[in-house]
C-alpha positions as CSV (number, residue, x, y, z in Angstrom):
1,X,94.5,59.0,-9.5
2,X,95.6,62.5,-8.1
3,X,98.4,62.5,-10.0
4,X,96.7,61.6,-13.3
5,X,94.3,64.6,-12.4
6,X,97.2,67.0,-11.9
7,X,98.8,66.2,-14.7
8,X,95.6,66.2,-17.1
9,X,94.6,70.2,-15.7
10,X,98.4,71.3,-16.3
11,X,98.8,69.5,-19.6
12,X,94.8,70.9,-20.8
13,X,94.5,73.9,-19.5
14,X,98.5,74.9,-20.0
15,X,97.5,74.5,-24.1
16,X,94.0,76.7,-23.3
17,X,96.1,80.4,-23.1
18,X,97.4,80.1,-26.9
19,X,93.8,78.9,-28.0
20,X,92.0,82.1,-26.3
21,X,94.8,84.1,-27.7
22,X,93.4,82.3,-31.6
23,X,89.7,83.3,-30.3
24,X,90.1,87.2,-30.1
25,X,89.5,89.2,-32.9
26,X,86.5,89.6,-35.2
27,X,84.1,88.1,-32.7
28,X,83.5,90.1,-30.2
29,X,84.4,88.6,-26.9
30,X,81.3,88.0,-25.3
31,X,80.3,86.0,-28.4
32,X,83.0,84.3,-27.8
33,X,83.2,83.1,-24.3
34,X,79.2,82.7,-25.0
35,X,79.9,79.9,-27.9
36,X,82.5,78.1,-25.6
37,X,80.0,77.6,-22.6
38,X,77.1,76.8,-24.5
39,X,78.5,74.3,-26.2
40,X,80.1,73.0,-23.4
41,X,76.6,72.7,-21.7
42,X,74.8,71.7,-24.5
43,X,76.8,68.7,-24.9
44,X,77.3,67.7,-21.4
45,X,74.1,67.6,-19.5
46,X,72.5,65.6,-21.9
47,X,75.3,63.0,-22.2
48,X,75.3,62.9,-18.3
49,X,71.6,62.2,-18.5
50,X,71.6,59.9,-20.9
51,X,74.4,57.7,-19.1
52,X,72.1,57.9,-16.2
53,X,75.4,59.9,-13.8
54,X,73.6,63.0,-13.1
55,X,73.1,63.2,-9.7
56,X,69.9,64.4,-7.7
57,X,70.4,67.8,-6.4
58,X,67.9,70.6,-4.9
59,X,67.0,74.2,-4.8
60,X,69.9,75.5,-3.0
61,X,72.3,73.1,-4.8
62,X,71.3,75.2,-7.9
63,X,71.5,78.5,-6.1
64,X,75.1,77.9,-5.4
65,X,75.6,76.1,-9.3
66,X,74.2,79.9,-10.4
67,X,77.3,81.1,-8.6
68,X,79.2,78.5,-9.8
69,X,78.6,79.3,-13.8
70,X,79.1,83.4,-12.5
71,X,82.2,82.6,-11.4
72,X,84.1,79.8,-13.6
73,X,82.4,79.6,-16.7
74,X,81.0,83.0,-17.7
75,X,82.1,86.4,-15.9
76,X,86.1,85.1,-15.3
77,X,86.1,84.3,-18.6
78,X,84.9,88.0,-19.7
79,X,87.5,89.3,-18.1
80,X,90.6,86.7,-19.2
81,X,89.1,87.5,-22.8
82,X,88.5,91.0,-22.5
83,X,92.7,91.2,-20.9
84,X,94.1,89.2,-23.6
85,X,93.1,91.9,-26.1
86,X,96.0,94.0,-24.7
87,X,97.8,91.9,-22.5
88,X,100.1,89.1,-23.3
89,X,99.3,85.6,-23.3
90,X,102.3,85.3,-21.2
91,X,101.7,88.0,-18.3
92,X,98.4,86.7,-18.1
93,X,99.2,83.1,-17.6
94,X,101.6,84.2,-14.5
95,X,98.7,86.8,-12.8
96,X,96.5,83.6,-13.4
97,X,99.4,82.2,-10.8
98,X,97.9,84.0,-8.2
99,X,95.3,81.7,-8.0
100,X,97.3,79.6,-4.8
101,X,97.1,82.5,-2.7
102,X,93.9,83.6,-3.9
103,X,92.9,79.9,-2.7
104,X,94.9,80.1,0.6
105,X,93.2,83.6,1.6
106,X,89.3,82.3,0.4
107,X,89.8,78.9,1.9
108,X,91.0,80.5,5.5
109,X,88.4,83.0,5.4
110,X,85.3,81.3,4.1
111,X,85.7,77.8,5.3
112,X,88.7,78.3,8.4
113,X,91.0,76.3,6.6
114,X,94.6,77.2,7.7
115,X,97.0,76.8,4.4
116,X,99.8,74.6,5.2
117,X,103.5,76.7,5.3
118,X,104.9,74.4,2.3
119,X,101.6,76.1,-0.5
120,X,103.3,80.0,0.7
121,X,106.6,78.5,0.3
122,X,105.7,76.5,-3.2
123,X,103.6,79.1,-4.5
124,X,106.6,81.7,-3.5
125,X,108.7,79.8,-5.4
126,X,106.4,79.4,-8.4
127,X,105.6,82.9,-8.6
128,X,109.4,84.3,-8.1
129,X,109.8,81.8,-11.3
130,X,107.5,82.8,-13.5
131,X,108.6,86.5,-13.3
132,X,111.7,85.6,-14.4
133,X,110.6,83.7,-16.5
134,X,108.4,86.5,-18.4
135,X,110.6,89.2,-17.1
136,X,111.4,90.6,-20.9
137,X,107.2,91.5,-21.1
138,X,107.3,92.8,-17.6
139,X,110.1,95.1,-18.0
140,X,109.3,97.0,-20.8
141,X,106.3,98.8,-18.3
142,X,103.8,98.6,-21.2
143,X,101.5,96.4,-20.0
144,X,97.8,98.0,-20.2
145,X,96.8,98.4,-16.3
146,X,93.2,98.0,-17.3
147,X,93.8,94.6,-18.8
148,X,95.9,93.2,-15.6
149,X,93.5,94.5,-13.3
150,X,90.7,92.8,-15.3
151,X,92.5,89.1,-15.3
152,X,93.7,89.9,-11.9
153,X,89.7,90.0,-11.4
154,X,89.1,86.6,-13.5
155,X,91.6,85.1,-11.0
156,X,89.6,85.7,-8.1
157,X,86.9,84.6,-9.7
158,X,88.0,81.4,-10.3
159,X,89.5,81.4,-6.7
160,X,85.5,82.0,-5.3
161,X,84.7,79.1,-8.3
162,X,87.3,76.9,-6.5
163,X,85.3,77.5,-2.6
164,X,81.7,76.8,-4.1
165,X,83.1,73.6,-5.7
166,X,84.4,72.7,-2.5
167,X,80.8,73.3,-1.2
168,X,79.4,70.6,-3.5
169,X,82.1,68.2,-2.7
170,X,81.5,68.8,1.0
171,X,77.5,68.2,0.0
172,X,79.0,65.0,-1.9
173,X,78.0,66.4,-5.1
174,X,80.5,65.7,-7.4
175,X,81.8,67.8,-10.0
176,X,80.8,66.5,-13.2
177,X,77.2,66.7,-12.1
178,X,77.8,70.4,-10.6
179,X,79.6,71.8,-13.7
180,X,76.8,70.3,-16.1
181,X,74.1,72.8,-14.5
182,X,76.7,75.6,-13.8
183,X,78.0,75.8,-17.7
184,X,74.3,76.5,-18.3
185,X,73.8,79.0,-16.0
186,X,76.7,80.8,-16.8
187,X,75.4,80.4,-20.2
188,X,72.3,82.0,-19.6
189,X,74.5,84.9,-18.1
190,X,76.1,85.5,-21.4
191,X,73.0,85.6,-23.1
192,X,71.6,88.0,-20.9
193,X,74.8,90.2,-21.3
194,X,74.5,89.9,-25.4
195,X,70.9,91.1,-25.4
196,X,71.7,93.8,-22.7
197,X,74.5,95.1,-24.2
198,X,73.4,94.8,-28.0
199,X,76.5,92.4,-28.7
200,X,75.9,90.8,-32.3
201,X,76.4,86.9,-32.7
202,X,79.1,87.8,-34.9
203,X,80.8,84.3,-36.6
204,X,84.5,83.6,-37.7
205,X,84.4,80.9,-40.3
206,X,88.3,80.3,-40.6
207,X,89.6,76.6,-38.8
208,X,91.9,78.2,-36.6
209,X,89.1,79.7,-34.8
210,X,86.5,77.1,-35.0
211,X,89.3,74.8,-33.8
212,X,90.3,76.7,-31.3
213,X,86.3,76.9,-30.4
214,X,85.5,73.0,-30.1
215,X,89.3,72.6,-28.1
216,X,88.4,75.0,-25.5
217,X,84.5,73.8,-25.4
218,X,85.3,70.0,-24.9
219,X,88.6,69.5,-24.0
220,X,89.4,72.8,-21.5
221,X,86.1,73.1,-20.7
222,X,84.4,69.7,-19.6
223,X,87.3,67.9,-19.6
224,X,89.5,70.3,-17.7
225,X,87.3,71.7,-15.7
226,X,86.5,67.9,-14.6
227,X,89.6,67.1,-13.9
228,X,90.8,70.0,-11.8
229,X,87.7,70.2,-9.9
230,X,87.6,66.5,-9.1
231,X,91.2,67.5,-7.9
232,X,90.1,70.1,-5.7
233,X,87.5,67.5,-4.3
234,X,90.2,65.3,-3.1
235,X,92.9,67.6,-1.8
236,X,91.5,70.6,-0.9
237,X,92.1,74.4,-3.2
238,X,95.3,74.9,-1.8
239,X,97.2,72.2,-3.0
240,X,94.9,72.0,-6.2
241,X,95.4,75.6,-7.3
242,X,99.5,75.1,-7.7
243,X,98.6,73.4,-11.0
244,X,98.3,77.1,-12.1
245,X,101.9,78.1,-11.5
246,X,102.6,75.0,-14.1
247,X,100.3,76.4,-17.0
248,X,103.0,79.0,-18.1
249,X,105.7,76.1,-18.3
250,X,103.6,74.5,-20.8
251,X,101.9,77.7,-22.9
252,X,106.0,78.6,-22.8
253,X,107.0,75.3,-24.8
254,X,103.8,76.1,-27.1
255,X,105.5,79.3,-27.6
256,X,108.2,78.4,-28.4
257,X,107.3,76.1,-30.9
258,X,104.4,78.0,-32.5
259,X,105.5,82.0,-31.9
260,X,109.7,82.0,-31.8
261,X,110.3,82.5,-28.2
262,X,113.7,83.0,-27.1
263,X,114.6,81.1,-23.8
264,X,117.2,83.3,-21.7
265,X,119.8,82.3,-18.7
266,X,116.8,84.1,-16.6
267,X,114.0,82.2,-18.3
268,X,115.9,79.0,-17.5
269,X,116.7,80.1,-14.0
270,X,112.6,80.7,-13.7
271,X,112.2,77.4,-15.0
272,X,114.1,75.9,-12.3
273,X,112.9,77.7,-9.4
274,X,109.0,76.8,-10.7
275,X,109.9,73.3,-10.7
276,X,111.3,73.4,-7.8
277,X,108.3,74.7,-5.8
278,X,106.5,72.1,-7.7
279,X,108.8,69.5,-6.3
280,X,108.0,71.0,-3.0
281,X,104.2,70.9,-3.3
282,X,103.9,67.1,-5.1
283,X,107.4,65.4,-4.1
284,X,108.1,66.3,-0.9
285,X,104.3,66.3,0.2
286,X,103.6,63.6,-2.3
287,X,102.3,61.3,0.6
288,X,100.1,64.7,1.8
289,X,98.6,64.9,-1.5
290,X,97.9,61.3,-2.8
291,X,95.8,61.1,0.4
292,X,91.7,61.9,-0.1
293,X,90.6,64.6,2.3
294,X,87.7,64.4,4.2
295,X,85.1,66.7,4.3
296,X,82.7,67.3,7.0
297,X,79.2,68.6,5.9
298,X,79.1,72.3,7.4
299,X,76.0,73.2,5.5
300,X,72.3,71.7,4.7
């Protein structure tokens, strides 16, 4: 089942970075992001309800679900959108990589979890990888600094996403319940950001966007966001989060199909060493990872 789960966020949300990259331009990106989450929510809750899985939750539950949509489906997705309009698909998908270490430090100091050495080694690996991987893009020095610091932001987000989510699981809420009332409040967010900032519901008619729209609403948004969070659930941030160092691998063979990239003897070599801190983090800990953690209650 672990497995099914890991292999379900790399595939989904590996295919997500050339999707955003088809939602910018006309619309502005608040609009955007808005559109995804809303209709994520708006289809979700009430087909939770109506299959009677919603679970019961109270006041605080919902004060940390607020959090929840602030941090995974609204603001991080502000600032991934807002990067991608002058950073590469590419670069953005190996700062998103960050997201193990981000995981390691948020886990250790918010819930005393020490990281096991094997995610610094994997996620050394993974990283080391990647850059050679995209080391053409980050070579040439013209990356905007305002647009990495901005997704570098959207990481940690989703890093502080990942330790409320592990709240819920430790409360036993699970995470399709959580995410149907967080995608509305972060919802809600966005609409307060539209009207405060006078953003127009601007609409792009042409199939590649509305495509790209309905992919990223149902299938990277409840779907992926499912699956990974279920993931965390059962074995913990750290290990969860190294799915992220395999999204480039895939949005790289998307590239190359859809956008001529040219593989190099470093892009290869970057392959290798990604796969094999992936090796490291599911082979030789695959006994490790299949296994459920157990969460103790730490909170009322």
């Amino acid at each position: 089942m672990n497995a099914t789960l890991y292999l379900s966020t790399v595939l989904i949300w590996g295919t997500t970075w050339i999707a955003i990259h088809w939602q910018l331009g006309d619309v502005p990106v608040l609009a955007s992001v808005f559109y995804r989450f809303a209709i994520a929510a708006a289809l979700l809750l009430p087909l939770l309800y109506l299959s009677g899985r919603v679970q019961a939750t109270n006041r605080r539950d919902h004060g940390f679900m607020v959090l929840q949509g602030i941090c995974l489906f609204s603001m991080n997705f502000v600032c991934f959108y807002t990067a991608g309009l002058t950073v590469t698909s590419g670069l953005m998908s190996v700062i998103f990589s960050a997201a193990t270490l981000f995981n390691a430090f948020n886990s250790r100091l918010i819930w005393g979890e020490r990281p096991a050495p094997v995610v610094f080694v994997a996620g050394g690996l993974g990283i080391a990888g990647l850059v050679l991987m995209f080391w053409p893009e980050l070579s040439k020095g013209s990356a905007d600094l305002k647009g990495i610091l901005l997704a570098t932001l959207g990481t940690y987000l989703f890093s502080l996403g990942n330790m409320v989510s592990l709240r819920h699981s430790k409360k036993g809420l699970k995470p399709i319940t959580s995410n149907a009332y967080a995608m509305i409040y972060g919802s809600l967010v966005l609409a307060a950001l539209l009207a405060i900032t006078g953003t127009p519901l601007a609409w792009d008619s042409e199939p590649r966007y509305i495509g790209s729209l309905l992919y990223l609403s149902v299938i990277g948004t409840i779907v992926g966001f499912t699956a990974y969070l279920s993931l965390v659930a059962r074995i913990g941030a750290n290990k969860a989060a190294y799915a992220t160092v395999m999204f480039p691998v895939v949005a790289l063979t998307l590239s190359t199909w859809f956008e001529g990239y040219q593989w190099t003897i470093a892009s290869v070599a970057g392959l290798v060493l990604v796969l094999a801190g992936n090796a490291l983090m599911l082979g030789l800990r695959w006994p490790d990872l299949l296994r459920p953690r157990t969460a103790k209650v730490t909170e009322s």
